[in-house]
C-alpha positions, 0 to 999 in steps of 0.5 A: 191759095183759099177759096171759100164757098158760100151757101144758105142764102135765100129769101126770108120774111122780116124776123126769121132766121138764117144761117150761111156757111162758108166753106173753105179749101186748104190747109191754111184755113185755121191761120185765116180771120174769117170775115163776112162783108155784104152790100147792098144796091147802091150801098157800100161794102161793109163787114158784117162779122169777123172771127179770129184765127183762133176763135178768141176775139170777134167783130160785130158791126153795129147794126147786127150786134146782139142778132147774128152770131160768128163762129168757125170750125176749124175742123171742118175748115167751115164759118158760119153767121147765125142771122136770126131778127132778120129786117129788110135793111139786111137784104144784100149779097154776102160774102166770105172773106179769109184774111189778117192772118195770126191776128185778133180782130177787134174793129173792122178795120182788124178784117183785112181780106186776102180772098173773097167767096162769090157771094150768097144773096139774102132777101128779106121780105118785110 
């Protein structure tokens, strides 16, 4: 069992910058892709980010390539998304997901999450 809790959320102007952690409980947490999924009222789910167990092989959507980062440390048993550019239409609630355990992640379909954190909203204000 994993269980994941989010932090850094909150409200921020178009073009700032935020950082959410993920942090997870266990032993296992290194095994774990690690995922981050938002949605959006009336939008659906899609994955945002994702990091291999190991680190080695990662997953941007299309819509945050070249403006948030994924990264983890498996020491402190923690992921991170670096969201820096921040437009309105990356308002929505975030979440952390752990999954596809042992297996590189190179699509969105590669992130296939076992458990789910409780969410961190984002706001952005244009």
């Amino acid at each position: 069992q994993v269980q994941l809790v989010e932090s850094g959320g909150g409200l921020v102007q178009a073009g700032g910058s935020l950082r959410l952690s993920c942090a997870a409980s266990g032993r296992t947490f290194s095994t774990y892709a690690m995922g981050w999924f938002r949605q959006a009222p009336g939008k659906e789910r899609e994955v945002v980010a994702a990091i291999s167990w190991s680190g080695g092989s990662t997953y941007y959507a299309d819509s945050v390539k070249g403006r948030f980062t994924i990264s983890r440390d498996n020491a402190k048993n923690t992921v991170y998304l670096q969201m820096n550019s921040l437009k309105p239409e990356d308002t929505a609630l975030y979440y952390c997901t752990a999954g596809s355990r042992y297996k590189p992640i190179t699509t969105a379909q590669s992130m296939s999450p076992d458990y789910w954190g409780q969410g961190t909203q984002v706001t952005v204000s244009s």
